[in-house]
C-alpha positions as CSV (number, residue, x, y, z in Angstrom):
1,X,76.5,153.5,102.0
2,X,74.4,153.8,105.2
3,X,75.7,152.4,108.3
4,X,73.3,150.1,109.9
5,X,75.2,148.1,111.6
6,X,78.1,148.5,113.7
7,X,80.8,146.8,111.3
8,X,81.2,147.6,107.4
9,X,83.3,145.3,105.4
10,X,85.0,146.7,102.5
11,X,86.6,144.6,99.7
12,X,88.7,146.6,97.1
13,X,91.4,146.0,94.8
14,X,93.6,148.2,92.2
15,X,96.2,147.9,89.4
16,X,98.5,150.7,90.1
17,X,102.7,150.5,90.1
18,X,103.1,151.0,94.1
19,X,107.1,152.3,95.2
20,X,108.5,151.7,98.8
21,X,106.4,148.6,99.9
22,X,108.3,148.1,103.2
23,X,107.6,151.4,104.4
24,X,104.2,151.5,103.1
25,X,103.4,148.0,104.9
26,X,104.5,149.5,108.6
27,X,103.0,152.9,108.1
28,X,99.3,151.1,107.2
29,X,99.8,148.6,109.9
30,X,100.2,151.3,112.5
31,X,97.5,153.3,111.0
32,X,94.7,150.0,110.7
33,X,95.6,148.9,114.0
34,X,95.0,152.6,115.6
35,X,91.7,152.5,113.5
36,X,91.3,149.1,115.5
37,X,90.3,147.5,111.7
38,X,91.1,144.0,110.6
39,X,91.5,141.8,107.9
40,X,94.1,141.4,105.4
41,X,95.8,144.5,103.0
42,X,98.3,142.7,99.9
43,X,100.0,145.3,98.6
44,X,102.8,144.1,96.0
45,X,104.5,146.2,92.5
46,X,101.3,145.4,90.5
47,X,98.8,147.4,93.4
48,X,97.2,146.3,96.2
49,X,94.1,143.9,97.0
50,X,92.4,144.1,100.3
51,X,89.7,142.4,102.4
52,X,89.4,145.1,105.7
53,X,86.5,145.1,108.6
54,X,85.4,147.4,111.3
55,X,83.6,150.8,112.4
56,X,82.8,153.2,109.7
57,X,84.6,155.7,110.9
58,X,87.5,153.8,110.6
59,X,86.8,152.5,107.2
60,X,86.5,156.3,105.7
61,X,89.7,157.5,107.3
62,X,91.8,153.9,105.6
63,X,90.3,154.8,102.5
64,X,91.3,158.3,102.8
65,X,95.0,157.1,103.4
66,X,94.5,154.9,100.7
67,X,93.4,157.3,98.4
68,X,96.3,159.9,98.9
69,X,98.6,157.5,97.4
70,X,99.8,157.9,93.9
71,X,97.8,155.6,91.4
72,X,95.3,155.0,93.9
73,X,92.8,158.2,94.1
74,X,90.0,156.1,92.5
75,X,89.9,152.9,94.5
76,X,86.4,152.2,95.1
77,X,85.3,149.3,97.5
78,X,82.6,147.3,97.7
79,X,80.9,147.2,100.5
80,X,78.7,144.7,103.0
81,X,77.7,145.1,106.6
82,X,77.6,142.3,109.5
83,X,76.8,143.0,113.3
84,X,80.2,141.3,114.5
85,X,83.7,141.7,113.5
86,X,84.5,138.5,110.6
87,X,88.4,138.7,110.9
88,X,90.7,137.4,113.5
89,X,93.5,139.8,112.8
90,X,94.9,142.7,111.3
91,X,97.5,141.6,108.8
92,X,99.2,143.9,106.2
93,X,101.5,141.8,103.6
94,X,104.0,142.0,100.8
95,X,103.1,140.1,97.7
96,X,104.9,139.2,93.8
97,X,101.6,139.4,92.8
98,X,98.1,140.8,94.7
99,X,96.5,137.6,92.7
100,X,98.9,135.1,92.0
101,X,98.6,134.2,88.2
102,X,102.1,133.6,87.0
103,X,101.7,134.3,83.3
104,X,104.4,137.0,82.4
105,X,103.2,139.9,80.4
106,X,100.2,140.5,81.8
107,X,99.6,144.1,83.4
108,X,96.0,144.9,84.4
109,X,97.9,148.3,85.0
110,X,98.0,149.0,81.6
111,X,95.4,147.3,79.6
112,X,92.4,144.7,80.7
113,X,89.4,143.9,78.8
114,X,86.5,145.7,78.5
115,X,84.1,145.9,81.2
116,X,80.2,145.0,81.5
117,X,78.3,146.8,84.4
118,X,76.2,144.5,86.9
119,X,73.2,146.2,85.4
120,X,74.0,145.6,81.6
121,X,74.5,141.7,82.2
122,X,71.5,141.7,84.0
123,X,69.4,143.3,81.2
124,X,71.2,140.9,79.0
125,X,69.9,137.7,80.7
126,X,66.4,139.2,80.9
127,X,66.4,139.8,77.3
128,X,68.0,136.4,76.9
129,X,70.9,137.5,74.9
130,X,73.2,134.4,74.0
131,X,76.4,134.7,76.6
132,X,78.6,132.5,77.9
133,X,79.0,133.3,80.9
134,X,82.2,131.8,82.5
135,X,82.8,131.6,86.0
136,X,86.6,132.1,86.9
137,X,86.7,130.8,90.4
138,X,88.0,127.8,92.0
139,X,85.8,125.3,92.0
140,X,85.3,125.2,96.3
141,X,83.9,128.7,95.7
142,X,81.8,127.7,92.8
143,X,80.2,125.2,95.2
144,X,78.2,128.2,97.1
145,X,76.4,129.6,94.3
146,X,77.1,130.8,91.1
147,X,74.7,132.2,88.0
148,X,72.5,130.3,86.3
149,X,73.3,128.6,83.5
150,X,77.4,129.8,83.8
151,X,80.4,127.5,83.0
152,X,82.6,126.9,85.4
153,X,86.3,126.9,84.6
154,X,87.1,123.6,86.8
155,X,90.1,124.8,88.8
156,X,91.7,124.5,92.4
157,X,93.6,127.5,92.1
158,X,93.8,130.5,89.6
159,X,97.3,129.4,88.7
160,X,95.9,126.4,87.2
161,X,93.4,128.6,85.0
162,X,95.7,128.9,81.8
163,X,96.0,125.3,81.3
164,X,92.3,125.3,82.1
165,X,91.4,127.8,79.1
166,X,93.6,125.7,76.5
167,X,91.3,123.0,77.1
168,X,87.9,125.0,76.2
169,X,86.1,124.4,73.4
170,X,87.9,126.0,70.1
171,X,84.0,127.2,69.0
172,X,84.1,129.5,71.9
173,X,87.4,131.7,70.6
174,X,84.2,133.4,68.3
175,X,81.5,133.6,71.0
176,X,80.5,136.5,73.4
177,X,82.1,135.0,76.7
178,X,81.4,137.5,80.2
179,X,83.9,136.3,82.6
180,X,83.3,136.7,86.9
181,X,84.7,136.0,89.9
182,X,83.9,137.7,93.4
183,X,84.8,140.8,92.8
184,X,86.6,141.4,89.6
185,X,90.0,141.0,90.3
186,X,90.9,137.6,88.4
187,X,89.3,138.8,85.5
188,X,91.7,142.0,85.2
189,X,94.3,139.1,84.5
190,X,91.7,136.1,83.4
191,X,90.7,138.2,80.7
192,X,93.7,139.8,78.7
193,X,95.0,136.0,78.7
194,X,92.0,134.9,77.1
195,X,92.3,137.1,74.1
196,X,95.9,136.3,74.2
197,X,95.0,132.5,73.3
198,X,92.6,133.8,71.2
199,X,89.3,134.6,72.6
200,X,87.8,137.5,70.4
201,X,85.0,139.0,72.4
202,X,85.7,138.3,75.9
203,X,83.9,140.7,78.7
204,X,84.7,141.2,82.1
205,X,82.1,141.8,85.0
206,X,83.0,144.9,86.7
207,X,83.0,144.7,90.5
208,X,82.2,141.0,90.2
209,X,79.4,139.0,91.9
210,X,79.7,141.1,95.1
211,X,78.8,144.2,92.9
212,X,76.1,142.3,90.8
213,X,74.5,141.5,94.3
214,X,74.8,145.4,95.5
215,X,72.8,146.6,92.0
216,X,70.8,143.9,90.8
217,X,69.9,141.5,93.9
218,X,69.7,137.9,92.8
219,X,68.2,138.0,89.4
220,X,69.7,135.4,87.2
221,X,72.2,133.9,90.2
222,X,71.2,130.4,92.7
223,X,73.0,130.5,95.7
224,X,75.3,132.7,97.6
225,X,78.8,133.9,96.9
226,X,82.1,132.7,99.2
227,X,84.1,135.3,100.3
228,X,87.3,135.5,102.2
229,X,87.0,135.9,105.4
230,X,85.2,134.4,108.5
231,X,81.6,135.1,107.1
232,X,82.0,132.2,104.4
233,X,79.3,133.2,102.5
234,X,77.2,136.2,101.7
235,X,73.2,135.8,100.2
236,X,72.6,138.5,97.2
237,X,71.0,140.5,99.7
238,X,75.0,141.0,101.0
239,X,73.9,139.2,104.6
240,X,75.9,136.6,106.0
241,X,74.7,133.1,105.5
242,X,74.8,129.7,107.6
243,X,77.5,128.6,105.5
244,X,80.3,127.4,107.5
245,X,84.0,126.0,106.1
246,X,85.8,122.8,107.0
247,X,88.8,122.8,109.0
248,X,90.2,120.3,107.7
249,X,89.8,120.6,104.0
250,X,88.8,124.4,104.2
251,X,85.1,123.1,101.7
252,X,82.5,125.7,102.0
253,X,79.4,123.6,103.3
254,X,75.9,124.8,103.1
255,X,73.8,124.6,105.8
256,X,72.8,120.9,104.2
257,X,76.1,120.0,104.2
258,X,75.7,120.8,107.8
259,X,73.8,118.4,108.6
260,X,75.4,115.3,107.2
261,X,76.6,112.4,109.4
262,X,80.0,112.9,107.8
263,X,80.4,116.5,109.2
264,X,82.1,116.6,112.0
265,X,83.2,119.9,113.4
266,X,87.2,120.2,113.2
267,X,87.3,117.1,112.1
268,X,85.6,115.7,108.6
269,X,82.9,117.2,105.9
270,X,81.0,115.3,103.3
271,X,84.1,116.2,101.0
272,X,86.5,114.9,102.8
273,X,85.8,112.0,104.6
274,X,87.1,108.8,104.5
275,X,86.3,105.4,105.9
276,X,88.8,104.6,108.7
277,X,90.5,101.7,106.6
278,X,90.9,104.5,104.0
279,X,92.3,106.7,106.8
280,X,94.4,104.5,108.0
281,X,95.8,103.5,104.7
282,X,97.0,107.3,103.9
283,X,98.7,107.3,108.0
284,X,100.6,104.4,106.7
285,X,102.0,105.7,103.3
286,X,102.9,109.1,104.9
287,X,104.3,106.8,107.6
288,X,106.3,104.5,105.0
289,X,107.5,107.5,102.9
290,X,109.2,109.0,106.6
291,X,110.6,105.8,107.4
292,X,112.0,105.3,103.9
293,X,113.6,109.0,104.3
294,X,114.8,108.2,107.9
295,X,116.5,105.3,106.7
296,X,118.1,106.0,103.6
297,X,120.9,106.4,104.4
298,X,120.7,104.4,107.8
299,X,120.6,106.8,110.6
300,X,123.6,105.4,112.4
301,X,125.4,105.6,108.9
302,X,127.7,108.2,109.8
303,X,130.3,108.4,112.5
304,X,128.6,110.5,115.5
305,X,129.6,110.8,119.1
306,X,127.3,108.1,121.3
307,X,126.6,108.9,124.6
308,X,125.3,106.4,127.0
309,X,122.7,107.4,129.3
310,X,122.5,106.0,133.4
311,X,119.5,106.9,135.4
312,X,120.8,107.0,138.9
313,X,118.5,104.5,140.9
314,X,117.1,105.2,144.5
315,X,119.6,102.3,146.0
316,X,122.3,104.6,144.9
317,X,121.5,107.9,146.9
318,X,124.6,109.2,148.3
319,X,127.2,107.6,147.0
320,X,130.0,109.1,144.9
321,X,128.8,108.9,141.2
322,X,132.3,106.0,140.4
323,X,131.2,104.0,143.2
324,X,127.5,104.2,141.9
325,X,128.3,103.5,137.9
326,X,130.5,100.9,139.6
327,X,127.2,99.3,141.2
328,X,125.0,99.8,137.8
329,X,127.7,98.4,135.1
330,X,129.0,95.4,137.0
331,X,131.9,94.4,134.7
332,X,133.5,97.7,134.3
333,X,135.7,98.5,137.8
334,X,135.4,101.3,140.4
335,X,139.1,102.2,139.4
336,X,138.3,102.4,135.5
337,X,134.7,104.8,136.0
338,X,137.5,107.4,138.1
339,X,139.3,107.4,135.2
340,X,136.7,107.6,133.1
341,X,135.4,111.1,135.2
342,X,138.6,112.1,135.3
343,X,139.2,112.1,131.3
344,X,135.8,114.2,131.5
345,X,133.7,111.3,129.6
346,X,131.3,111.5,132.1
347,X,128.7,114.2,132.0
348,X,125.5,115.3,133.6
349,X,122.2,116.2,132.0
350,X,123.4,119.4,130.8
351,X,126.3,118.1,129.3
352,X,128.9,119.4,131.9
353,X,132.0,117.0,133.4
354,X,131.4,115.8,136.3
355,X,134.0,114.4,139.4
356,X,134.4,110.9,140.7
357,X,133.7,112.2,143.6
358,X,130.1,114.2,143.3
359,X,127.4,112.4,145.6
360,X,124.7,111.7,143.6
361,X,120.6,110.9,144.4
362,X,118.1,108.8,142.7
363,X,116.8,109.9,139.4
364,X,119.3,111.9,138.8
365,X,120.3,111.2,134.7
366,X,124.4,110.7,133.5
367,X,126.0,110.6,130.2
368,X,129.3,108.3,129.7
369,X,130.7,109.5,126.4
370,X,131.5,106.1,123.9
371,X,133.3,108.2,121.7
372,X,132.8,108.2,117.7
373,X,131.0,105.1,116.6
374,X,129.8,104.0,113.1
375,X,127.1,101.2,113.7
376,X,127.1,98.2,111.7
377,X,124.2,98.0,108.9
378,X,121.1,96.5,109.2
379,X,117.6,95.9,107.4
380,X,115.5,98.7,107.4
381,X,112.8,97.8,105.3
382,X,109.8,97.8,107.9
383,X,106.3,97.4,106.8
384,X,103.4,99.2,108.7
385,X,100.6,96.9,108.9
386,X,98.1,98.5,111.0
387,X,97.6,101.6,112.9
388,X,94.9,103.4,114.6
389,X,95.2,105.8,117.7
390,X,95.9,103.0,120.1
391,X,98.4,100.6,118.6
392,X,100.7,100.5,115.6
393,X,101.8,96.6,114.2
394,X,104.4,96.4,112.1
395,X,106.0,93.9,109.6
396,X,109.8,93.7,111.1
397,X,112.3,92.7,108.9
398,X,115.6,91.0,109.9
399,X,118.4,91.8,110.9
400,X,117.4,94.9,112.9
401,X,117.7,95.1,116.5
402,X,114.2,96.0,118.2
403,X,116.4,98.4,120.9
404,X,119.7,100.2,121.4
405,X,122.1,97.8,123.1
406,X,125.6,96.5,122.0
407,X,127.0,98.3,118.9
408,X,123.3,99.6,117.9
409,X,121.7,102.8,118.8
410,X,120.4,104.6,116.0
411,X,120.1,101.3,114.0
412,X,117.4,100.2,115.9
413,X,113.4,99.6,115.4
414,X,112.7,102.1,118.9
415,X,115.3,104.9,117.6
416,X,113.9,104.5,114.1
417,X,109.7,104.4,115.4
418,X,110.6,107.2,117.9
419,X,112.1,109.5,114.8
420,X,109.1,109.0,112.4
421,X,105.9,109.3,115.6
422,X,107.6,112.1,117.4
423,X,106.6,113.4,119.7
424,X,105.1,110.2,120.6
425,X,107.8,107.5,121.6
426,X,105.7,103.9,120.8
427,X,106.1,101.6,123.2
428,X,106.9,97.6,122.7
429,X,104.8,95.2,124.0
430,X,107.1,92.2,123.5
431,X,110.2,91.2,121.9
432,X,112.1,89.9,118.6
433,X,115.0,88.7,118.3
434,X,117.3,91.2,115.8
435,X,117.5,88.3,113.5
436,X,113.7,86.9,113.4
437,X,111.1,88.7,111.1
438,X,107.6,89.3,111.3
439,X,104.6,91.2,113.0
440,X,105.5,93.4,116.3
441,X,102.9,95.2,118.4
442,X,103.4,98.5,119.8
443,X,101.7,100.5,122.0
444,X,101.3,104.5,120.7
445,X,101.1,105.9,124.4
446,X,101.9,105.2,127.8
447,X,98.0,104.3,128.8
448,X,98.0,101.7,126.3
449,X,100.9,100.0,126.6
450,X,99.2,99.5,130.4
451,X,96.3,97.6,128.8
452,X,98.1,96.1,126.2
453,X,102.0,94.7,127.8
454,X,100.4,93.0,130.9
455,X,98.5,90.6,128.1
456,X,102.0,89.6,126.9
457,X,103.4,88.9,131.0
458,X,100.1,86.8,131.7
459,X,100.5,85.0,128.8
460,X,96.5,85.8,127.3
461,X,98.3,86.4,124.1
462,X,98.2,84.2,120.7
463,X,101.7,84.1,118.7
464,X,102.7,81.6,115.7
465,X,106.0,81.8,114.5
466,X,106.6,79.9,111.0
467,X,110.2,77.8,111.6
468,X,112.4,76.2,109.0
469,X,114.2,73.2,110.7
470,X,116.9,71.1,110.0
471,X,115.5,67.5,109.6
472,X,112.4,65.9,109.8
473,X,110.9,65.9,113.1
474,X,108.8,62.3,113.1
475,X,105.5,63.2,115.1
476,X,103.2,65.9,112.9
477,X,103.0,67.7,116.7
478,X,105.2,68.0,119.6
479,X,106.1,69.9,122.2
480,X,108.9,70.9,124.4
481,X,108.8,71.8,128.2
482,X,113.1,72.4,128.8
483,X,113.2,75.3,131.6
484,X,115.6,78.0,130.2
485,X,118.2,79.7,132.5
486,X,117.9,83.3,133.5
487,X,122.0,83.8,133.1
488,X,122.9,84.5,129.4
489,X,126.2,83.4,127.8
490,X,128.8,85.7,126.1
491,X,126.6,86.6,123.6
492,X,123.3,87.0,125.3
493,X,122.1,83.0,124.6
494,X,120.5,81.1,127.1
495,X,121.0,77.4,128.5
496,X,118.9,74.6,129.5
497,X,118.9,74.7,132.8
498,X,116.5,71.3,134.6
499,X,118.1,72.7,138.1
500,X,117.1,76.2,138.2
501,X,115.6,77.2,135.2
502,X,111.8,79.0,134.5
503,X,109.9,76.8,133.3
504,X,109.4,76.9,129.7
505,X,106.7,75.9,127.0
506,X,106.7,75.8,123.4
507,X,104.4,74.0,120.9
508,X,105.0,72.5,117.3
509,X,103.7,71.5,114.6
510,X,104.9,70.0,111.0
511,X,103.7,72.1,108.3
512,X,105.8,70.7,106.0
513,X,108.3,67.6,105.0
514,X,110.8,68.9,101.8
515,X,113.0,66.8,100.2
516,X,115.8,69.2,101.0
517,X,116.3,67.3,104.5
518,X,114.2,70.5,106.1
519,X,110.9,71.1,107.5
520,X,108.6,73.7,107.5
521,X,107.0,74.1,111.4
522,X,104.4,76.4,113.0
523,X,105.8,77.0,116.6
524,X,103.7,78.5,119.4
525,X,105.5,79.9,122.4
526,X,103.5,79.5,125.6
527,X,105.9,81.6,127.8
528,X,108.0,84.5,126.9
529,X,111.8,83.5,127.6
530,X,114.7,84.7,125.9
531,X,115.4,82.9,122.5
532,X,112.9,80.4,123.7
533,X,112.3,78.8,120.1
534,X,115.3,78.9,118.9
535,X,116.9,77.1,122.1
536,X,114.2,75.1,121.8
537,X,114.4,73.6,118.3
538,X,118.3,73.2,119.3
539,X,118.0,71.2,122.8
540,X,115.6,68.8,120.7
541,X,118.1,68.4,117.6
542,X,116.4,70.2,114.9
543,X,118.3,73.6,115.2
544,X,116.5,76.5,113.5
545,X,118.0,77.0,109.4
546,X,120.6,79.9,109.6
547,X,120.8,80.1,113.1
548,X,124.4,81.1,113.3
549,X,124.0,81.2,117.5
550,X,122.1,78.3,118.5
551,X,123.4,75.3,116.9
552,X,122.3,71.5,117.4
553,X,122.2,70.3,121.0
554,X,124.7,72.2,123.3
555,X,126.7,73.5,120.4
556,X,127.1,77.5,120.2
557,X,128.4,79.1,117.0
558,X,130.1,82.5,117.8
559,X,127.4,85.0,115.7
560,X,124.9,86.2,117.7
561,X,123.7,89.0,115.1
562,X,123.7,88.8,111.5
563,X,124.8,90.9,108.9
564,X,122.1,91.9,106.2
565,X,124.2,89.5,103.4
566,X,123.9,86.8,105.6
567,X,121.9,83.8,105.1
568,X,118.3,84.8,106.8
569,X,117.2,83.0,110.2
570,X,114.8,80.9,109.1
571,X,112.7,82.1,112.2
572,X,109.1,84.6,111.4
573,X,106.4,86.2,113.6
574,X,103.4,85.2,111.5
575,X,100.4,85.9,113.8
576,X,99.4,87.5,116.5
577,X,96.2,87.6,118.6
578,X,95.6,89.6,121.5
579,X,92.6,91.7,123.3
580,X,92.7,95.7,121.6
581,X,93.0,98.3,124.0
582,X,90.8,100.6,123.0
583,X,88.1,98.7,121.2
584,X,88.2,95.5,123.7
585,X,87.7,93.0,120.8
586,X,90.1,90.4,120.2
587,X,91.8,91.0,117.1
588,X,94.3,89.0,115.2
589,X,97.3,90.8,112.8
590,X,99.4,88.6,110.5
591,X,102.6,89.5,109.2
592,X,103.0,87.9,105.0
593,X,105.3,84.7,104.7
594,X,108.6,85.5,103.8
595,X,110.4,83.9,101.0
596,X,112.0,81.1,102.5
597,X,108.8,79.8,104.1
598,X,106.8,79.6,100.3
């Protein structure tokens, strides 16, 4: 073939038995890349397939090589010419199959069916002979172009073509059927398994469209042909076309395609684009499905060694690393972080002992070894409600601590969110309790937890908790101003404190009177304190229903955090409202009732 342009592009394929593969793959490797070719050579036990670009010179002295090789003397390619080099790479690789298939018993090697020339089956079609002519490719590549008037197979992949045959129509097992594809080599195995299941005069077009383009132009064919490589698409002329792919969803698209709103390069095709809700919908099953793997069994399930981290502050510069733990963990002596050192249960960031002694500086990162721990279960079943590339809000369920603290580490909301987005580490934008339920707002990256946490501290943001309450509160709305104290008990709870307490602010209302001697309330926190409801609901005498913690009054119980057979804390994040980072809007995300508040 004459060359007219600076790159040829040669597609071949043959059925020959091919020995010493290894070998074969490094010695054509060297021998491409010295040619400076590229593209891709599949060379497995059945033959070889391959898809190769570059100067003609080149070209000539591969199929030279080529041709030296037992079995292989006759490979002929077909040919096509562009003015820039369509592959990336030069890539030589070992294969089962050259065309995966996996239907035993088939061996294009030894026997295929006949053959009909490009020219025949175009005299055929002028003469109008009856044919079915039956396109073998996937359907993607059907897409581009394809004869007129030819039935395509309906597949995603050739391994799905078998099944696809068994559903044809029995009539056609008696019918002249020519079979095609790009360039011949499916129907070296598409065909023999026709007449397996049946098929009694089935024809194969030799060389495929690309051939039937070379010798007959584009007489009886609408559109273009996809090939495999960066070109896309080739016109019956053998010229590239405007065709592009997809990235994500790898759909040829026509230069109409093009020009949808839907097309967005790298990103989204007519074929493949979904609304955001439907986006968003598919984020949160893959997300559910990681969190359900994450969790089952619960990742602080099985005894492992915790290590407690300490960020040496800037207060702390210079002084031995004791007498600085000694500063950061208040209860725990000078004398008992020697020892600790000492025992080598101290390390620094790469894991190493460390002395009692070493002078330390701020920022500086230290691990005090715990020992093996096995942490207590907890409720794992989160629910994602909403996310987008800003925020993620979730439906929390109880008990589950929101962060590591106490005996939970792994067991926790922020280990388990961490786990599932890595790399990204969400970020919190306000609390819940371990025992309360209901919807949680996080932030996806650092910027928008800066837009999104300083709503929480000024207080711009809406929250309704539904509360079931012992008794029956008498006024359908109320409200309670008791400033809290910043000094937490034995367990973490907070006091009442009118001397030196923040001041405090939460508002109720009576959703419901049952005859059970509880009530159903909608409470609305004004401030942020810890426990604020809860302590709330207490100090006035109707103490939150399985709150095992705050109990009427002053009373304490000794349970801070409940165990998942527990009686629930009758205590749920309903709604939320606050302004969206990214979008500006207010928006409003509620988290569904749980059972006890029906």
């Amino acid at each position: 073939m004459p060359d007219t342009l600076s790159i040829q592009n040669i597609a071949a394929y043959k059925f020959a038995p091919l020995q010493d593969l290894r070998e074969l793959r490094t010695h054509l490797l060297a021998k491409c890349k010295g040619w400076n070719l590229k593209g891709t050579i599949l060379l497995s036990p059945e033959g070889i397939n391959l898809f190769i670009a570059g100067e003609a010179p080149g070209i000539e002295s591969l199929l030279a090589e080529l041709r030296s090789l037992p079995g292989l003397a006759d490979l002929t390619p077909k040919y096509s010419e562009t003015d820039h080099q369509p592959f990336r790479r030069m890539l030589v690789r070992l294969k089962k199959e050259i065309i995966t298939f996996g239907v035993e018993g088939i061996n294009p090697a030894l026997r295929t069916s006949p053959k009909l020339q490009a020219k025949e089956l175009k005299q055929w079609l002028d003469e109008g002979r009856p044919v079915t002519l039956l396109d073998t490719r996937n359907d993607y590549e059907v897409k581009l172009g394809t004869f007129k008037n030819a039935l395509p197979i309906g597949i995603d992949t050739f391994k799905q073509f078998p099944d696809a045959v068994r559903k044809l129509p029995e009539g056609m097992k008696d019918q002249p059927v020519v079979m095609f594809c790009t360039g011949g080599i499916r129907c070296e195995k598409a065909g023999p398994f026709m007449e397996r299941e049946g098929f009694k005069h089935i024809l194969q077009l030799d060389g495929g469209i690309l051939k039937y383009f070379e010798e007959c132009g584009a007489d009886h064919y609408d559109g273009e042909c996809f090939v495999f490589d960066q070109r896309v698409g080739v016109d019956p002329a053998l010229q590239e076309t405007e065709s592009t792919q997809c990235f994500q969803c790898q759909t040829p698209l026509s230069e109409e395609d093009q020009q949808d709103t839907r097309y967005v390069v790298n990103e989204s095709c007519p074929y493949c684009f979904k609304e955001p809700a439907d986006k968003m919908q598919e984020n949160i099953a893959r997300r559910q499905e990681a969190i359900a793997k994450l969790t089952s069994p619960l990742p602080g399930s099985a005894p492992y060694e915790n290590l407690r981290p300490f960020n040496i502050p800037a207060v702390c510069d210079g002084m031995p690393l004791a007498e600085a733990l000694a500063r950061l963990v208040v209860p725990v002596s000078l004398e008992a972080w020697i020892a600790a050192c000492e025992s080598g249960r101290v390390l620094n960031a790469d894991h190493e002992p460390v002395s009692p002694t070493q002078v330390v500086y701020g920022g500086q990162r230290y691990l005090h070894v715990l020992g093996e721990i096995t942490e207590p279960d907890v409720n794992a079943d989160i629910k994602i409600l909403h996310e987008d590339e800003a925020i993620i809000v979730l439906n929390k369920p109880a008990p589950l601590p929101v962060h590591p603290g106490g005996r939970f580490n792994r067991n926790t909301l922020r280990h388990i969110l961490h786990e599932v987005y890595r790399p990204q580490k969400p970020r919190q934008a306000h609390r819940l309790d371990a025992n309360t339920s209901g919807v949680m707002v996080y932030a996806r990256t650092k910027h928008f937890a800066g837009k999104l946490q300083p709503q929480f501290t000024a207080g711009e943001v809406g929250k309704f908790y539904l509360v079931r309450v012992q008794g029956h509160p008498e006024q359908d709305a109320f409200a309670c101003d008791a400033p809290i104290g910043n000094e937490s008990g034995t367990m973490g709870t907070r006091e009442v404190d009118d001397a030196h307490g923040r001041q405090s602010r939460t508002e109720f209302k009576v959703l419901r009177r049952d005859d059970d001697g509880t009530a159903l309330l909608e409470a609305r926190p004004l401030t942020g304190r810890t426990n604020q409801i809860r302590l709330h609901l207490a100090h006035l005498g109707w103490p939150v229903l399985g709150d095992q913690a705050y109990l009427s009054g002053i009373q304490r119980g000794d349970t801070q955090t409940h165990e998942p057979e527990d009686a629930p804390l009758c205590l749920h994040s309903s709604r939320i409202q606050f302004v969206h980072p990214l979008t500006r809007e207010r928006v409003e995300f509620t988290a569904p009732a749980p059972a006890w508040a029906e």
